[in-house]
C-alpha positions as CSV (number, residue, x, y, z in Angstrom):
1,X,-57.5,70.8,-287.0
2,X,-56.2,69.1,-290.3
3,X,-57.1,66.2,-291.5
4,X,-53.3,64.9,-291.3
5,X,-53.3,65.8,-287.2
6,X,-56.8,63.6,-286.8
7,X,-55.2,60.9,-288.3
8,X,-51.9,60.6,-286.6
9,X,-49.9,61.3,-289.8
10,X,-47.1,63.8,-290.1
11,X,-47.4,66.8,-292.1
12,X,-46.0,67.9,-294.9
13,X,-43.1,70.5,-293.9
14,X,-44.4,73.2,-296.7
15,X,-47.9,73.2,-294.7
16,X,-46.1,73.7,-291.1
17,X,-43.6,76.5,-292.6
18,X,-47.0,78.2,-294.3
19,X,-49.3,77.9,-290.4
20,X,-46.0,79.5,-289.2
21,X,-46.1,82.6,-291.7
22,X,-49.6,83.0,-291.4
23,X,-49.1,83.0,-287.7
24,X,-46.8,85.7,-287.7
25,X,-48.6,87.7,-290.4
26,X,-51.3,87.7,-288.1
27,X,-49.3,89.1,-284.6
28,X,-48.3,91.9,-286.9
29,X,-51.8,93.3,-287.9
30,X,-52.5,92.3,-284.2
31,X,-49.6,94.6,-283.0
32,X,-50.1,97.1,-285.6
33,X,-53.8,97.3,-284.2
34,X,-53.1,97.7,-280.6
35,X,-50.4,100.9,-281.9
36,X,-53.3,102.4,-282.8
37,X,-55.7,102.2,-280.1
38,X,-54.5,105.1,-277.8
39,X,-54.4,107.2,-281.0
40,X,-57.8,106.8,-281.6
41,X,-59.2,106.9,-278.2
42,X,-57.6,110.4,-277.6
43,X,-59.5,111.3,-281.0
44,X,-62.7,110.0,-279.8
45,X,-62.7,111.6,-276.5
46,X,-61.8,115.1,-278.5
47,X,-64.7,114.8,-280.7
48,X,-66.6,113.9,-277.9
49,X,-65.7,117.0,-275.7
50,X,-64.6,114.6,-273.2
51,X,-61.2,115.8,-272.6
């Protein structure tokens, strides 16, 4: 929580338009991640002998 939310006081806009960047920057290593995890379960199960 910031320190302007706490205190009832409006934020500046440049700070809400940067949480909403970093917001989305984050969802797209998040869905870049989950691309990946099918991938890498078929490789595991391979070295494994699992198949």
């Amino acid at each position: 929580m910031l320190v302007t939310e706490a205190l009832g006081q409006v934020m500046p806009l440049a700070a809400v338009l940067s949480e909403i960047h970093d917001g989305v920057e984050y969802l797209q290593m998040l869905w870049t991640d989950v691309a990946v995890l099918p991938r890498q379960t078929m490789f595991d199960h391979a070295h494994m002998g699992l198949h």
